[in-house]
Backbone bond lengths (Angstrom), bond angles and torsions (degrees), N, CA, C in turn:
res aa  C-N    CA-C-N  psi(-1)  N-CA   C-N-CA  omega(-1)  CA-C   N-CA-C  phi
1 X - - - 1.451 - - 1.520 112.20 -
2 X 1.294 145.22 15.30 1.528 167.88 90.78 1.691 85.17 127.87
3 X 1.328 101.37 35.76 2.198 116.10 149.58 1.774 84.43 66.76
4 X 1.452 133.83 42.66 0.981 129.87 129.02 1.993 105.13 93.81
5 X 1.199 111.85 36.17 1.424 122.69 -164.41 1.621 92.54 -116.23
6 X 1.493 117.13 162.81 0.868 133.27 -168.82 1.765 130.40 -38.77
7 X 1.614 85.62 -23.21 1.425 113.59 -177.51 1.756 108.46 -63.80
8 X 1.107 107.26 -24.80 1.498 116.08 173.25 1.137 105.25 -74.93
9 X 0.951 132.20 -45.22 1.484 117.35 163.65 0.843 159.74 -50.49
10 X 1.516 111.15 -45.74 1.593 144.52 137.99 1.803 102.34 -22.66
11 X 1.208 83.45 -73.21 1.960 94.06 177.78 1.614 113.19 -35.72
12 X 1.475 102.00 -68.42 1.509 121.97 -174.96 1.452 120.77 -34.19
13 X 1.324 85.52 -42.98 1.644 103.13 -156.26 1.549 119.02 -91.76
14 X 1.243 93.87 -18.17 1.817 103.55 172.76 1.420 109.64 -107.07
15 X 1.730 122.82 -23.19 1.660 110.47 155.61 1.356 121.44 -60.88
16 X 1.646 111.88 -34.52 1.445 103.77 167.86 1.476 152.62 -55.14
17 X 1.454 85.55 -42.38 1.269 109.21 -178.82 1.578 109.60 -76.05
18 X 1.609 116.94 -56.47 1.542 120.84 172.77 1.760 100.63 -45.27
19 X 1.112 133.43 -69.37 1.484 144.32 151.30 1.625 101.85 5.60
20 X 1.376 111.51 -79.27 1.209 111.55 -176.60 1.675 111.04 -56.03
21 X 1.151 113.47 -57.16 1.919 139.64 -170.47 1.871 90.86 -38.37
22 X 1.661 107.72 -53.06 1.774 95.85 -153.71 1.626 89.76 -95.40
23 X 1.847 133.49 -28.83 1.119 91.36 -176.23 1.412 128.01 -77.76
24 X 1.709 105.92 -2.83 1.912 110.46 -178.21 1.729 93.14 -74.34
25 X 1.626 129.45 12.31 1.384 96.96 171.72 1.954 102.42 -109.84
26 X 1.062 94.42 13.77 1.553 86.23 -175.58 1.567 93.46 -116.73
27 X 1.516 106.13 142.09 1.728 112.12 173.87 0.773 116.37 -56.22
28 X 1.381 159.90 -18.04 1.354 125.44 -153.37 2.075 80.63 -138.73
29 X 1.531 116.16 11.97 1.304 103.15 166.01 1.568 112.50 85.81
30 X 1.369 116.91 3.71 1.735 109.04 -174.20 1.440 106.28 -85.73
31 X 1.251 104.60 176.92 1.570 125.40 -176.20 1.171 117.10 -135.41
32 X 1.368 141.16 104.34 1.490 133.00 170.50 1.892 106.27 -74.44
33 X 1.329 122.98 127.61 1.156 122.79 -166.19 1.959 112.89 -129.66
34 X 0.972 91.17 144.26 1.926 105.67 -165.03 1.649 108.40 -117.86
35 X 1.133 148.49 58.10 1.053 156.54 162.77 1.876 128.19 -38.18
36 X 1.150 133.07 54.76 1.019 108.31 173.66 1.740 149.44 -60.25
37 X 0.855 113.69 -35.14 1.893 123.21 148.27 1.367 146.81 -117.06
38 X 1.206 87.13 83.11 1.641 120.06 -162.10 2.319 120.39 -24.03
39 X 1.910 69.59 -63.46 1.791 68.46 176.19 1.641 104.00 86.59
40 X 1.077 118.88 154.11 1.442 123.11 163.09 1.492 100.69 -85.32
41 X 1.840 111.70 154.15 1.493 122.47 179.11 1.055 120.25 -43.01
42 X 1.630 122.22 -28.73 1.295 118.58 -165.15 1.719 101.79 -175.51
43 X 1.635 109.42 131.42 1.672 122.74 -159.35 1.058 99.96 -117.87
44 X 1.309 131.35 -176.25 1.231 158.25 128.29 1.396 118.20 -87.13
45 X 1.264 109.19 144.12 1.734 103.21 173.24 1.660 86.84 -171.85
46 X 1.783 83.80 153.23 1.258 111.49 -152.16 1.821 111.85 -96.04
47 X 1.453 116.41 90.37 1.407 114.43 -177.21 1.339 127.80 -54.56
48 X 1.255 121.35 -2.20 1.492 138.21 176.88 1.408 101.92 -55.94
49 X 1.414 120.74 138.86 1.963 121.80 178.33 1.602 104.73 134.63
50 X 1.209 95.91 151.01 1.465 119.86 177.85 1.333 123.61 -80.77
51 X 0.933 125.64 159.23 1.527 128.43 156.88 1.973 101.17 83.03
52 X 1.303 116.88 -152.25 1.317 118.95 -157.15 1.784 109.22 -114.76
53 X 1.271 103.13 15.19 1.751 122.51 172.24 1.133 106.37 -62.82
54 X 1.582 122.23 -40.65 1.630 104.90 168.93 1.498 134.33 -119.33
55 X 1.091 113.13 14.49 1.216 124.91 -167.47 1.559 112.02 -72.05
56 X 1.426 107.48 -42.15 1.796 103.17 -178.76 1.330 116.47 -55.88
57 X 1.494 113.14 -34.77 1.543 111.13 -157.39 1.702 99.89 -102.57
58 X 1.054 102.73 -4.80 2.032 103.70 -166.93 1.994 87.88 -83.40
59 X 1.405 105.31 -34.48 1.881 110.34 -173.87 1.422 110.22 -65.82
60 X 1.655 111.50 -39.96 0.961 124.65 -175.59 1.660 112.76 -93.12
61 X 1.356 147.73 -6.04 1.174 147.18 117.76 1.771 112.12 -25.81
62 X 1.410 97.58 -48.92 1.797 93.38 -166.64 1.868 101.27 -80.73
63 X 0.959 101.09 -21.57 1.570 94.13 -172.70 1.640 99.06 -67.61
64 X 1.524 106.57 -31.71 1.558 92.52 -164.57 1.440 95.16 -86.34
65 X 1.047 149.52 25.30 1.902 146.88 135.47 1.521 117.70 -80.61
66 X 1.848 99.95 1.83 2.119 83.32 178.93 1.982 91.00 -104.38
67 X 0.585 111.43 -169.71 1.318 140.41 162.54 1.702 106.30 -40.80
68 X 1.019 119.66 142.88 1.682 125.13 168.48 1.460 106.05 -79.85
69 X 1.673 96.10 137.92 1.299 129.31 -176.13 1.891 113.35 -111.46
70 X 1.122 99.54 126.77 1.584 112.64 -178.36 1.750 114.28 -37.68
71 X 1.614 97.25 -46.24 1.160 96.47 171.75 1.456 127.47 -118.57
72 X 1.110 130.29 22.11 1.278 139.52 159.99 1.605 130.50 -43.45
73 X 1.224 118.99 97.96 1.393 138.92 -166.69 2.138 92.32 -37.81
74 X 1.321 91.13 139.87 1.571 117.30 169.60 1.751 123.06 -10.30
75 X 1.442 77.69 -74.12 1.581 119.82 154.76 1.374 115.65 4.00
76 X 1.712 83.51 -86.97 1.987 107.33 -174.70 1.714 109.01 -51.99
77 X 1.852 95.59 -41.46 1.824 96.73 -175.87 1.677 100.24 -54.35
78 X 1.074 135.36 -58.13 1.628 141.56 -165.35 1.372 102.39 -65.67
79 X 1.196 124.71 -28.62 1.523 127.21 172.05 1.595 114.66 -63.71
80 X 1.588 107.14 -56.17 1.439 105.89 175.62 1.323 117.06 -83.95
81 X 1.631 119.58 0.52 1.404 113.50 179.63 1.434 98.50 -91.59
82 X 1.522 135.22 -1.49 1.601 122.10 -164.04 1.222 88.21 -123.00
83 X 1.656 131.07 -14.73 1.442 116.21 176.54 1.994 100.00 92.11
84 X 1.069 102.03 15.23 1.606 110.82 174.50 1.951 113.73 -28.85
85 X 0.661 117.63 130.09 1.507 124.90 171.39 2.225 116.27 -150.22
86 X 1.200 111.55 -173.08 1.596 106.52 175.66 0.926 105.77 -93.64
87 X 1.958 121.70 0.21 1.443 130.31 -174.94 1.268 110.68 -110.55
88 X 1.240 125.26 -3.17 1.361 122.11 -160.54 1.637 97.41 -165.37
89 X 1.025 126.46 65.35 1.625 137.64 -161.64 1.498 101.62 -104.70
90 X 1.374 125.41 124.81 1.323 133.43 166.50 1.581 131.08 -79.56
91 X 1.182 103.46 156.66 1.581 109.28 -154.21 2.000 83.58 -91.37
92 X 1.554 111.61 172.53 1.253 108.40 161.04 1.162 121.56 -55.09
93 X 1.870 119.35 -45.58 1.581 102.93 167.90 0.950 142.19 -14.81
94 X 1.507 108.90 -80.06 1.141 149.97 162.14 2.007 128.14 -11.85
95 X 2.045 81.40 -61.04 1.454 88.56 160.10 1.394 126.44 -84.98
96 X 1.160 133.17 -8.87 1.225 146.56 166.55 1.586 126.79 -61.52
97 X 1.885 96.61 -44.34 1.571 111.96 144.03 1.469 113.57 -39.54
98 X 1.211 126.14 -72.29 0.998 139.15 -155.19 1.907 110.44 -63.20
99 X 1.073 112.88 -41.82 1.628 109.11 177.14 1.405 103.74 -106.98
100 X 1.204 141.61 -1.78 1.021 144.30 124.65 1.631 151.63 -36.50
101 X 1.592 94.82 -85.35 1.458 108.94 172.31 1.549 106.49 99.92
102 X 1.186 111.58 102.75 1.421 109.50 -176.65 0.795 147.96 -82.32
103 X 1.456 116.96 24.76 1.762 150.90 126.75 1.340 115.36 -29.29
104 X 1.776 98.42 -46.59 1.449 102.17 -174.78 1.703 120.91 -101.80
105 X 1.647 101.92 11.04 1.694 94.52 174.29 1.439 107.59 -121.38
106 X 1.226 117.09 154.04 1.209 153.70 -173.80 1.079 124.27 -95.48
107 X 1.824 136.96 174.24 1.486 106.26 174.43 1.711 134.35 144.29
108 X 1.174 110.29 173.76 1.275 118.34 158.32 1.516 115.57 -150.31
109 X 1.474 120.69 158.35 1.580 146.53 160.05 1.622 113.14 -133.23
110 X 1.662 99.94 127.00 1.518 100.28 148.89 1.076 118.87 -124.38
111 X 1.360 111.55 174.95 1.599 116.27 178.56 1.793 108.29 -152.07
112 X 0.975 135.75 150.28 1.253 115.56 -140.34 1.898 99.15 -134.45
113 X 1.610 101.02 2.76 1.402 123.39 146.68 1.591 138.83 -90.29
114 X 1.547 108.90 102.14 1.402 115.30 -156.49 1.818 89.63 -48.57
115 X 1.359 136.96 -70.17 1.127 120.55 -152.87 1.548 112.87 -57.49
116 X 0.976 114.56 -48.66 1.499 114.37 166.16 1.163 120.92 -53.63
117 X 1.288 142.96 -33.12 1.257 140.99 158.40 1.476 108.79 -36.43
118 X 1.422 101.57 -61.83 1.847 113.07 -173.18 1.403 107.19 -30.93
119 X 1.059 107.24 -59.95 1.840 126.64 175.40 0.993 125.30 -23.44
120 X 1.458 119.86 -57.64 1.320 158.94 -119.99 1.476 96.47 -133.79
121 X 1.247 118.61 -45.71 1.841 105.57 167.01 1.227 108.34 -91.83
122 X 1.214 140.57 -14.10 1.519 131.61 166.12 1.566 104.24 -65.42
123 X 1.498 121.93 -46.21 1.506 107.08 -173.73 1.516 118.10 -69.34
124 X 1.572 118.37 -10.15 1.718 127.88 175.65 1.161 103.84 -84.65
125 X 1.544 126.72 -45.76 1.387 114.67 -154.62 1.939 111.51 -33.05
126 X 1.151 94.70 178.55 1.685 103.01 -150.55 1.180 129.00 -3.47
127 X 1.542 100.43 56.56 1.709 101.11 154.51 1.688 121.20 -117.15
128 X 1.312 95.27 -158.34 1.478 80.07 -179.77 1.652 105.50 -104.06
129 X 1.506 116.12 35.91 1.653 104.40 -179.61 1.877 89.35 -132.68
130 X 1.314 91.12 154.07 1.998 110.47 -152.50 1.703 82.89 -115.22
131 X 1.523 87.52 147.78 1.772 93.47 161.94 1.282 107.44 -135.78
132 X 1.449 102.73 161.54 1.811 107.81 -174.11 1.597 95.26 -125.10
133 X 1.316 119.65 166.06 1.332 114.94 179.70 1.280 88.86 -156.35
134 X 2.193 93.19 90.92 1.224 105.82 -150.98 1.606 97.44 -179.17
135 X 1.252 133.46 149.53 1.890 133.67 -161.81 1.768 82.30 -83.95
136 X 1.574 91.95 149.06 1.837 96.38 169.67 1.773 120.04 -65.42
137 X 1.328 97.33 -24.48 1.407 84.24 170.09 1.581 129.90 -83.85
138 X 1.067 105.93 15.29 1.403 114.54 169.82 1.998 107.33 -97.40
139 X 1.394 106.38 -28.79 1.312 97.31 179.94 1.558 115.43 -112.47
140 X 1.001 115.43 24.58 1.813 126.55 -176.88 1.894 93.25 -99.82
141 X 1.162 131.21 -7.31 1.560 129.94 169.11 1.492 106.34 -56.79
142 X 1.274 123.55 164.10 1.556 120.60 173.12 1.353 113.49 -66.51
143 X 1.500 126.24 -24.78 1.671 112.27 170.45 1.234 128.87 -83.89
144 X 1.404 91.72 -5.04 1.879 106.33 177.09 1.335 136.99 -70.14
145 X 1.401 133.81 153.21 1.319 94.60 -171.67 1.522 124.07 -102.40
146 X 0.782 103.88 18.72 1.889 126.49 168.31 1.360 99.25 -76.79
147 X 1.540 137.37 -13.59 1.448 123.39 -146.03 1.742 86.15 -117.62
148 X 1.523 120.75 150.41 1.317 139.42 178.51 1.401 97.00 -62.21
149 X 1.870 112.14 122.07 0.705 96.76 142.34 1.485 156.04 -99.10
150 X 1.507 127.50 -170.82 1.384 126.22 -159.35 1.370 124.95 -62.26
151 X 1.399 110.10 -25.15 0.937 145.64 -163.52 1.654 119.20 -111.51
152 X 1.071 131.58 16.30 1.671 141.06 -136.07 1.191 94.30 -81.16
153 X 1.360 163.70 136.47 1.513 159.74 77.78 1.498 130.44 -31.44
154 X 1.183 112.78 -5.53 1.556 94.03 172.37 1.995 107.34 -149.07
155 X 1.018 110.65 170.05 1.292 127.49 179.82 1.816 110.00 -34.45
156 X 0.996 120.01 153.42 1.695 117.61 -173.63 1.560 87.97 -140.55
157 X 1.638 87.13 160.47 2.021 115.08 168.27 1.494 90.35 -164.95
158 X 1.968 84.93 113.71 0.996 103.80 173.08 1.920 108.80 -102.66
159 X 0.902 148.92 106.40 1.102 152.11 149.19 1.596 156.90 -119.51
160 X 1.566 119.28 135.97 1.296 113.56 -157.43 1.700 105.26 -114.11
161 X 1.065 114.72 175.18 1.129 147.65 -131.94 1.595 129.43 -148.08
162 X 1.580 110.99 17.37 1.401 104.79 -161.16 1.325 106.18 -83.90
163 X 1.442 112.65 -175.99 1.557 115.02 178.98 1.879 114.69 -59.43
164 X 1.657 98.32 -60.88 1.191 88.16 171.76 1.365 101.46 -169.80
165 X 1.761 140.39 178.39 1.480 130.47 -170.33 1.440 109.06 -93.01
166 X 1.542 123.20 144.33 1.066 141.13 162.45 1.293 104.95 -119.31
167 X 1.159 123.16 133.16 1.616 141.54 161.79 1.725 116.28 -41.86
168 X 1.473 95.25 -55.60 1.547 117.31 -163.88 1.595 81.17 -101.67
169 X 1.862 113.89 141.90 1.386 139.61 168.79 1.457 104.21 -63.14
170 X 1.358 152.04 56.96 0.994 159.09 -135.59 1.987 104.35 -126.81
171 X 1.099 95.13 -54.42 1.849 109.12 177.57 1.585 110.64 -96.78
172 X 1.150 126.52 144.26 1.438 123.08 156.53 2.167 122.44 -58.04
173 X 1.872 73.72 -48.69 1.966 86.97 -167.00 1.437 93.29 -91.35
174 X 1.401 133.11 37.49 1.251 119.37 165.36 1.955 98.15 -120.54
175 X 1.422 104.37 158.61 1.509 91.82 171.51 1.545 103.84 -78.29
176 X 1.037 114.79 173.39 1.777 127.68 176.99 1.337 119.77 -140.65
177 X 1.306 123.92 148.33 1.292 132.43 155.26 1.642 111.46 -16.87
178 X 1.489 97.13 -73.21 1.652 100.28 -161.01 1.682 131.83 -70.72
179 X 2.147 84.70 6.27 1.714 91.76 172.21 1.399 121.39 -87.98
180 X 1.608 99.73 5.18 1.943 95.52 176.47 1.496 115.36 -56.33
181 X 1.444 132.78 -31.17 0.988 134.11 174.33 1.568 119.35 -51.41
182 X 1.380 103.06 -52.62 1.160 119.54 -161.29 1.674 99.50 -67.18
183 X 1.501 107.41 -49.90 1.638 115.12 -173.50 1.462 104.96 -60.15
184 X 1.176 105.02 -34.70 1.638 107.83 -156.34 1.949 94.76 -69.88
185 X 1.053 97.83 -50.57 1.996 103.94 168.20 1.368 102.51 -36.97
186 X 1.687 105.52 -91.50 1.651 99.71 -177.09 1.043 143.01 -37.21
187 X 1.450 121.50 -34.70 1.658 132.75 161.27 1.086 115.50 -68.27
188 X 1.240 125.39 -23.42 1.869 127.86 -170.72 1.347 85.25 -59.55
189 X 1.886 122.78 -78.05 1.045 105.27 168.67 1.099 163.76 -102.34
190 X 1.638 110.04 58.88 1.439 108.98 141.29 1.474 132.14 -89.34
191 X 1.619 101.26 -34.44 1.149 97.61 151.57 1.843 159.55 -42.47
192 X 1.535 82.83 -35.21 1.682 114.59 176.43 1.493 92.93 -75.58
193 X 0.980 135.53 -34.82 1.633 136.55 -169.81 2.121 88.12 -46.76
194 X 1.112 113.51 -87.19 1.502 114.52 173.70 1.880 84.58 137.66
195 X 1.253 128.40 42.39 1.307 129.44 -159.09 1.937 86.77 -121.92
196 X 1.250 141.81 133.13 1.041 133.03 -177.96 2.057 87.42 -81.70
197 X 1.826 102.84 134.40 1.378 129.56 159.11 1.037 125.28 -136.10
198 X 1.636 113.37 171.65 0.933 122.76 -166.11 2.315 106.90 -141.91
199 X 1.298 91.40 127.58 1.970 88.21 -162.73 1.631 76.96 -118.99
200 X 1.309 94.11 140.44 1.490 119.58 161.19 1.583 137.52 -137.99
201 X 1.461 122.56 94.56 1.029 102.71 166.73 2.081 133.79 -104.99
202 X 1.459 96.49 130.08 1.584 98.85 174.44 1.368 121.37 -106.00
203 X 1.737 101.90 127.01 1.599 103.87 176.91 1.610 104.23 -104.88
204 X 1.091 98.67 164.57 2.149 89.58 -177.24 1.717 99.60 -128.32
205 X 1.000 124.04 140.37 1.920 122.91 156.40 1.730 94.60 96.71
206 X 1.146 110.10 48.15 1.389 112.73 -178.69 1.448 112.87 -100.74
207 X 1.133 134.50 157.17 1.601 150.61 -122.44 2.001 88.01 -130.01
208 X 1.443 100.67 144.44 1.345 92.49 147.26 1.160 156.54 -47.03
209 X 1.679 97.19 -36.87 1.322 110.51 171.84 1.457 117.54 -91.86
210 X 0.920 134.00 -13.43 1.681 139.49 147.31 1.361 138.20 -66.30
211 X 1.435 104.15 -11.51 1.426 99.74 160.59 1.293 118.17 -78.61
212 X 1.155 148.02 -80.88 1.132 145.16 155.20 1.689 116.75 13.37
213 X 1.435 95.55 -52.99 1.649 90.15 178.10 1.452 116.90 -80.70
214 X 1.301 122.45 -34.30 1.621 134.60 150.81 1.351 111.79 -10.33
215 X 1.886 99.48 -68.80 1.470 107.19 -164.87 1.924 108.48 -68.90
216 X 1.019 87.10 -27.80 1.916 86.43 -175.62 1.356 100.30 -79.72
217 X 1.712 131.53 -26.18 1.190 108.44 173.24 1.498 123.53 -74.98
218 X 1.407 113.00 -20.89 1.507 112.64 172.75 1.375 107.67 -71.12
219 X 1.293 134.47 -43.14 0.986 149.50 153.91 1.697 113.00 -14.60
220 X 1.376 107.20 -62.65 1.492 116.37 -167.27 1.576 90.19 -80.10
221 X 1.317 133.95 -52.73 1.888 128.74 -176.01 1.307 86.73 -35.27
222 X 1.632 114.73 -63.02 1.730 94.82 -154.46 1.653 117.66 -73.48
223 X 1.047 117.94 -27.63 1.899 123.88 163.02 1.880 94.91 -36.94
224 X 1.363 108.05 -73.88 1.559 96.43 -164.93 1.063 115.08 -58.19
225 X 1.419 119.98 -43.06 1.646 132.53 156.07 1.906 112.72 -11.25
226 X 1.062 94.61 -53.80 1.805 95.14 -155.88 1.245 103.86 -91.64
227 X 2.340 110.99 -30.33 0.986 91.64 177.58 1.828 128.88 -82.92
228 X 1.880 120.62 27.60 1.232 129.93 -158.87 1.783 89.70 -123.53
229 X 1.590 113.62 -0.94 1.226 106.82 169.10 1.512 133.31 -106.35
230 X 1.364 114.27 -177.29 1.451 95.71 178.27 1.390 101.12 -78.21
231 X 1.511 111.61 -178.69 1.467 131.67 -177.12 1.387 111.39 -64.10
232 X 1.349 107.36 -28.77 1.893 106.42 -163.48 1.638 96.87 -124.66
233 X 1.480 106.35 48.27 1.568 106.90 164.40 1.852 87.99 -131.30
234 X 1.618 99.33 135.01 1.282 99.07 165.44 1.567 107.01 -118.45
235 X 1.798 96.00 173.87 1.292 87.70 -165.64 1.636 97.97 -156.16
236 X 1.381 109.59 121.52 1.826 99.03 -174.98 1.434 122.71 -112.88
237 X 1.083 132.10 -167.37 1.444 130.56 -152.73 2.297 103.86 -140.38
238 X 0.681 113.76 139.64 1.443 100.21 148.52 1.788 109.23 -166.78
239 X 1.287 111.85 -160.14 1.164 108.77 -143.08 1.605 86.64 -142.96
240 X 1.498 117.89 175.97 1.465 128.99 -178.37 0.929 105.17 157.39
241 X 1.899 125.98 126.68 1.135 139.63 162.63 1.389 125.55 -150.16
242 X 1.504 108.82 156.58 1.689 118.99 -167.54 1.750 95.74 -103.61
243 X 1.361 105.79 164.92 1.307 100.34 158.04 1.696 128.36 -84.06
244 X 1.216 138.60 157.37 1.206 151.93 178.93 1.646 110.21 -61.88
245 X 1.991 80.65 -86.75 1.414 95.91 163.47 1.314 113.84 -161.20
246 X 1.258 146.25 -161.48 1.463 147.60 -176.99 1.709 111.49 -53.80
247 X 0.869 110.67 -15.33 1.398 109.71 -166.98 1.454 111.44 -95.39
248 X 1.533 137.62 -11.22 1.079 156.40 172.56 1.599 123.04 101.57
249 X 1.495 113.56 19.88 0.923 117.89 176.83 1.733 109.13 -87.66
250 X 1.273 129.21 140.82 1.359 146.40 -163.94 1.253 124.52 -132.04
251 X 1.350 120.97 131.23 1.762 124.26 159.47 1.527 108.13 -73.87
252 X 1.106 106.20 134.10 1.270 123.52 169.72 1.383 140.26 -107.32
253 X 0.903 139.66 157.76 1.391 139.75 173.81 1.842 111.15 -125.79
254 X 1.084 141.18 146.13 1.294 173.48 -15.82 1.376 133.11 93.00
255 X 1.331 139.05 51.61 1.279 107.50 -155.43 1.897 94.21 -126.15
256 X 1.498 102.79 177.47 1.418 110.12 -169.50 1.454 106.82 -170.43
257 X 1.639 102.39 90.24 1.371 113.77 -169.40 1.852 118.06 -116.21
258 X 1.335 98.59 -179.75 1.357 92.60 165.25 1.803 108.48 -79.62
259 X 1.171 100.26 -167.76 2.042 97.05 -157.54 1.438 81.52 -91.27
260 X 1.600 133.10 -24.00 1.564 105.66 -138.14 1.213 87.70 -94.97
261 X 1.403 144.47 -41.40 1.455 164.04 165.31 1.703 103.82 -33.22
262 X 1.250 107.55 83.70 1.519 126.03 163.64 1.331 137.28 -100.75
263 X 1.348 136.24 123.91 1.265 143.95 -149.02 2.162 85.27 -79.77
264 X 1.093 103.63 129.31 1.540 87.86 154.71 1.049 138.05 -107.07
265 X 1.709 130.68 -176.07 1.734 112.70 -109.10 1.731 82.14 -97.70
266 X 1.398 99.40 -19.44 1.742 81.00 -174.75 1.739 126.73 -69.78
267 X 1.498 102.72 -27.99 1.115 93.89 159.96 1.531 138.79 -81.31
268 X 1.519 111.95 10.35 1.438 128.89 -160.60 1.763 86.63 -111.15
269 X 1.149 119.66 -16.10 1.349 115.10 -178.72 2.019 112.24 -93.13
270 X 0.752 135.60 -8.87 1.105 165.49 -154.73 1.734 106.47 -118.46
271 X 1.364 117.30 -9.91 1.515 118.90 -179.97 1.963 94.65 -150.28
272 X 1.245 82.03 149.59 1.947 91.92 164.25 1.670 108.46 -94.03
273 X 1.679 90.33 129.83 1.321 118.28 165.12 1.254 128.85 -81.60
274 X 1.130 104.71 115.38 1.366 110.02 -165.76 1.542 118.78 -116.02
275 X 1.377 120.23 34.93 1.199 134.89 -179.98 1.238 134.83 130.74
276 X 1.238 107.17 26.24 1.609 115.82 -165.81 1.488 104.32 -59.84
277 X 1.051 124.29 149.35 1.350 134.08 175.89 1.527 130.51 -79.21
C-alpha cells in the first residue's frame, strides 16, 4: 500500500470511481473483480515525512469526517463509509465493498503474505470473491482465479498494485518488463469477453528515467492486447500521475480500458495528466 502516501490515492480514487462507472452499466449492479495485491482489510501507516507524499490523501481522509459534499470524488464516500483513518486505512477491497456491496462483486485477490492473506480470506469468506495467498502470476492462468472467466456476464476491474516498475525482472513485488507477456494473455481475455473493463496498473516512487519506460510498457500490454482481439473491439489507454516528492519522482497510473468507461473530470483535475488519449 506504498506506507500510505499519496500514491494511495491515486490508486483509490480511480478503482472507485471506474468501480462505480462499470457496475452502473450492468443491471443488477455487479462487478467482476481482479485483485493483484491484496493487503490486509485495514493498516496502519505512518503519516510522518516531508515533502508532498502525503498531503493529498491526509486532506482527503479529513474531508471524509465533515459532512457529504455534492461533489466529492467517490473516494471520500468509501473513506467515510469504512471509517478510513492513518490508523485504520483500507485496502482496495475494502473500498470496493464499500461503493459496491459485496453481494455485488465477484472474483479474485492475492496476496503473497501468508499473514496477510489470513486477513484477507476471513474478510471474503462466503462471498463470491476467492483469495490465494500466492504472487498474481501464478493466478492470472485460465484456472486461476485472477483469470476471466469463460463464462463472464458483467463488467470487470482488473487491477494491480505492485511496489513499483523495474524494466529488468529483477523483484517479484515489483512490476517488470518481462510481465507484458503474461498481462497481455490475461487482459486479451477480459477484454475478448465483449463485457465493457477497466485494467489498471499503479507503480509509486518512480525515477525520471523510469517513467518513460512505464509508459511504453503499458503501451506495449495494450499493442498485444488489441492485437488478441477482434477487429471491432476497441480499446484505450491513458495515463495519470501525482508527485512523489520534490525531486521528480512520481506515482503513476497505467490504465487500459474500454473507450466508453471515463474517469470524470473532477477527479482528473485533482492529478496531472500526462497523456491521456
Amino acid at each position: 500500500m506504498a506506507k500510505g502516501n499519496d500514491g494511495n490515492y491515486l490508486q483509490h480514487c480511480i478503482e472507485a470511481e471506474a468501480a462505480v462507472r462499470l457496475a452502473g452499466r450492468d443491471t443488477a449492479g455487479k462487478l467482476h473483480i481482479a485483485l493483484t495485491h491484496g493487503m490486509r482489510p485495514f493498516e496502519s501507516f505512518d503519516k510522518r515525512g516531508t515533502g508532498t507524499r502525503h498531503e493529498l490523501l491526509l486532506r482527503k481522509l479529513m474531508d471524509a469526517n465533515n459532512k457529504p459534499q455534492a461533489e466529492e470524488p467517490t473516494v471520500v464516500k468509501a473513506y467515510r463509509e469504512t471509517g478510513a483513518s492513518d490508523t485504520r486505512y483500507p485496502n482496495s477491497a475494502e473500498l470496493l465493498r464499500a461503493v459496491i456491496g459485496s453481494e455485488n462483486l465477484s472474483g479474485g485477490i492475492t496476496e503473497m503474505c501468508s499473514r496477510k492473506h489470513k486477513s484477507l480470506s476471513s474478510a471474503w469468506v462466503n462471498t463470491n470473491v476467492k483469495t490465494a495467498c500466492a504472487s498474481w502470476r501464478e493466478e492470472v492462468h485460465p484456472e486461476g482465479i485472477l483469470a476471466c472467466p469463460d463464462d463472464l456476464q458483467t463488467p470487470w476491474l482488473f487491477s494491480m498494485d505492485p511496489m513499483t516498475y523495474s524494466e529488468r525482472g529483477n523483484k517479484d513485488k515489483n512490476l517488470n518488463g518481462p510481465d507484458i507477456d503474461i498481462l497481455s494473455d490475461a487482459l486479451g481475455r477480459y477484454f475478448s469477453s465483449g463485457n465493457p473493463g477497466f485494467a489498471a496498473m499503479f507503480v509509486y516512487n518512480v525515477s525520471k528515467h523510469n517513467q518513460i519506460k512505464f509508459f511504453q510498457f503499458v503501451q506495449d500490454v495494450k499493442g498485444c492486447v488489441v492485437n488478441n482481439l477482434t477487429e471491432h473491439f476497441e480499446v484505450s489507454t491513458s495515463y495519470l500521475s501525482l508527485p512523489h516528492n520534490e525531486k521528480g519522482r512520481r506515482n503513476l497510473a497505467g490504465l487500459i480500458h474500454s473507450p466508453q468507461i471515463r474517469l470524470a473530470s473532477k477527479f482528473k483535475s485533482a492529478c496531472i495528466d500526462i497523456g491521456l488519449e
